[in-house]
N, C-alpha and C positions, 0 to 999 in steps of 0.2 A: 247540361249536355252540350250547349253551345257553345260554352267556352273551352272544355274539352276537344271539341272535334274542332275548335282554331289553334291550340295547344295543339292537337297530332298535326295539324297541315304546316304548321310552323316548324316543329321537329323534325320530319319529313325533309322540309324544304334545308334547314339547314344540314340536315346528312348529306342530303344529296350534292349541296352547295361543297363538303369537305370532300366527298369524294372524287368531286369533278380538280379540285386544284393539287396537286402534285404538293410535296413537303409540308403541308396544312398540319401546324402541331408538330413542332419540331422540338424533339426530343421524348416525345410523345410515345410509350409502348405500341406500337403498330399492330394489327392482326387484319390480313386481308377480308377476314373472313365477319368481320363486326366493327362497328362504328360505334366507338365509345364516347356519350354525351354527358356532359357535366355540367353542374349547376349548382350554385351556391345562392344560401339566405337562409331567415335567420328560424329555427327550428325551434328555440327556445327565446324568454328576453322577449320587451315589451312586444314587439310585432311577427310574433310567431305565429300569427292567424294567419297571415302574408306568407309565410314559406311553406308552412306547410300544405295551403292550397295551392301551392306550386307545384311543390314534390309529388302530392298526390296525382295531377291533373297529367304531369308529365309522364309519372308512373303509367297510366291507365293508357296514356298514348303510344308511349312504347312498347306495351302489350300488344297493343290494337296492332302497330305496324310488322312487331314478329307473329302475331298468330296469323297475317295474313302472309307471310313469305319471307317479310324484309322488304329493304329495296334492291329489288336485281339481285333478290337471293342474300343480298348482305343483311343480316342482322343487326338490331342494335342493342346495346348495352348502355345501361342509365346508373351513373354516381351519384351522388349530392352530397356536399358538406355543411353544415352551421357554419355560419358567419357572426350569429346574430343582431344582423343588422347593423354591423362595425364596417365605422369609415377608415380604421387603421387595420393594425397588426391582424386583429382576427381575421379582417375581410382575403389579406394579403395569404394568412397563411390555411384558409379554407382551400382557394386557388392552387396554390403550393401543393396542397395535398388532391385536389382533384388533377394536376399534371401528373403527380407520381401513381395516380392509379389509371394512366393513359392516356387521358380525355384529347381527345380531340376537336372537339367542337362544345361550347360553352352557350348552354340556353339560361341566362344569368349575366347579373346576378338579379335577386327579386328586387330587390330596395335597391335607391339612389346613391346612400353614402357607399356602399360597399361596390358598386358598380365602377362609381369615379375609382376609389382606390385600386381598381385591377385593370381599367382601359388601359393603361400603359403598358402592360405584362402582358397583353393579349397579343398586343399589336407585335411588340417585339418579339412573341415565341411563334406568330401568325397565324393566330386560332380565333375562327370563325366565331364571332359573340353575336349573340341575339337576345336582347334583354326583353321579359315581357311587362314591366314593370317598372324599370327603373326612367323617372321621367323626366331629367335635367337636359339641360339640351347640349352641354356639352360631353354628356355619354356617349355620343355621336361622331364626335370631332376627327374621330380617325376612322379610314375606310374599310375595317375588318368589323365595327360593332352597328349593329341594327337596333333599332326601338321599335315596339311594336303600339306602345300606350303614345298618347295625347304626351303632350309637355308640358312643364312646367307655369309658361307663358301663359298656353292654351288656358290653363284650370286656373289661372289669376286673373286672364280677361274674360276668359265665361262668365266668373263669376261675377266678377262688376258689372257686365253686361245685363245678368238675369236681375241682376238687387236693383239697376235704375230702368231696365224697362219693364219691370213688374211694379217697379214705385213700393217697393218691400222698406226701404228707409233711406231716408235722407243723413242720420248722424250715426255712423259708425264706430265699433270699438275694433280694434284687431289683436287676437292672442297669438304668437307664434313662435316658433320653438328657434331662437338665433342660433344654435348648436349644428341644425337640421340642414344640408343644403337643398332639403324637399319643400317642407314648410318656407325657409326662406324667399326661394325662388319663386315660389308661388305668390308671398306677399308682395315681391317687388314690382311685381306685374300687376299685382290689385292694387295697390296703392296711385301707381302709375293711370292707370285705365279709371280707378274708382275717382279720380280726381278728375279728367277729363270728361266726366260724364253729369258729372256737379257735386259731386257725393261727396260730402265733407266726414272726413277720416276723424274723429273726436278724441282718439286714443289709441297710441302705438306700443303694447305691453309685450313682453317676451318675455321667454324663461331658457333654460339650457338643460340638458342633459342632466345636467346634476343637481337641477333644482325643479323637478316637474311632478313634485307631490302636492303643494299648498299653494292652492292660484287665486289665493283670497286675496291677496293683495291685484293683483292686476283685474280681478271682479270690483272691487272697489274702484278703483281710477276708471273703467267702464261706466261704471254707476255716476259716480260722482261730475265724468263728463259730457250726462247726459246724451248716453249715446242709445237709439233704440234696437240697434241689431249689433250683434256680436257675431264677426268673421273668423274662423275657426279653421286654416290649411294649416292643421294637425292630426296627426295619430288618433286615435278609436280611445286609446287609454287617457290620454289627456284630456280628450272631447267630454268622454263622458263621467271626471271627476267635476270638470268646470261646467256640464247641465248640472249635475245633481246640484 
């Protein structure tokens, strides 16, 4: 329910934000009378458990603000496209398809890679972006797109943080997906942090997009470099073939 009722105060806040600036979504089907929000991620495809608790969260908020009036009467109207968490063409023509059915303001995208591939469209068509999810720090770079999650940094020096002041291990392994600019960004930050805090990195294994079924080999070089914890800034699917 909490993350719900931060989903409506964020949607709220971004209508209100498009209605207050004049041309906002240019090219944009206009209707005085409703503020059409858009979002994209990924519905299907390995992290659909990430869009769809999006879709839903933002669904229920948009209720919540039309059963109570609107804002100043204006009602809102809620799109979403699949992306499936595509850093190219799909990301690009999700957005595509969420302008031609009006949007005006963009609460998205869920993930990282597909958020990068549309910060530039955003800016150029001047629609309001608020990501709640996507956590690179350069999703930010232009003054139309907000973040609402931790960064990328953050979750790469937390972590090294929590692993040497809890004394959890001194020889580490790290798996992370090179394909990913989420996983990545995160490691370069634990790497970075996990080294200045004394924590000897034992092993640096990656896999890509098109190789993230069989991690036997990068469990081996873990094993083999005598490392006692395995750092893991990946995806749910990956994580939990490499526990098993």
């Amino acid at each position: 329910m909490k993350n719900v009722k931060r989903i409506l105060a964020l949607t709220v806040s971004a209508a209100l934000a498009v209605s207050c600036f004049a041309g906002c979504g240019n090219g944009a089907k206009k209707n005085s009378d409703t503020i059409v929000i858009g979002c994209s991620g990924p519905l299907t495809g390995d992290a659909a458990q990430y869009g769809v608790a999006v879709k839903n969260a933002i669904e229920l908020a948009v209720k919540d603000v039309n059963d109570a009036g609107g804002i100043n009467g204006t009602k809102l109207s809620y799109v979403f496209e699949d992306d499936e968490a595509d850093s190219g063409d799909k990301a690009v023509n999700a957005y595509n398809a969420l302008k031609d059915n009006g949007m005006q303001v963009m609460v998205g995208t869920v993930t990282t890679g597909s958020c990068l591939a549309v910060i530039e469209k955003t800016k150029q068509d001047n629609i309001f972006q608020l990501t709640p999810s996507a956590s690179a720090q350069d999703v930010t770079k232009n003054d139309n797109c907000f973040q609402v999650c931790f960064t990328d940094p953050n979750q790469g020096k937390g972590s090294a943080d929590y692993i040497a002041e809890n004394k959890l291990a001194t020889k580490i392994a790290v798996i992370y997906d090179s394909s990913d600019a989420y996983s990545s960004g995160i490691f370069n930050t634990f790497k970075s942090e996990a080294e200045a805090k004394g924590l000897d990195i034992v092993a640096e294994q990656s896999f890509t997009k098109d190789s993230k079924t069989d991690f036997s080999a990068q469990i081996s070089a873990a094993k083999n470099a005598g490392a006692d914890l395995v750092f893991l800034p990946i995806y749910y699917q990956q994580a939990s073939l490499i526990l098993t």
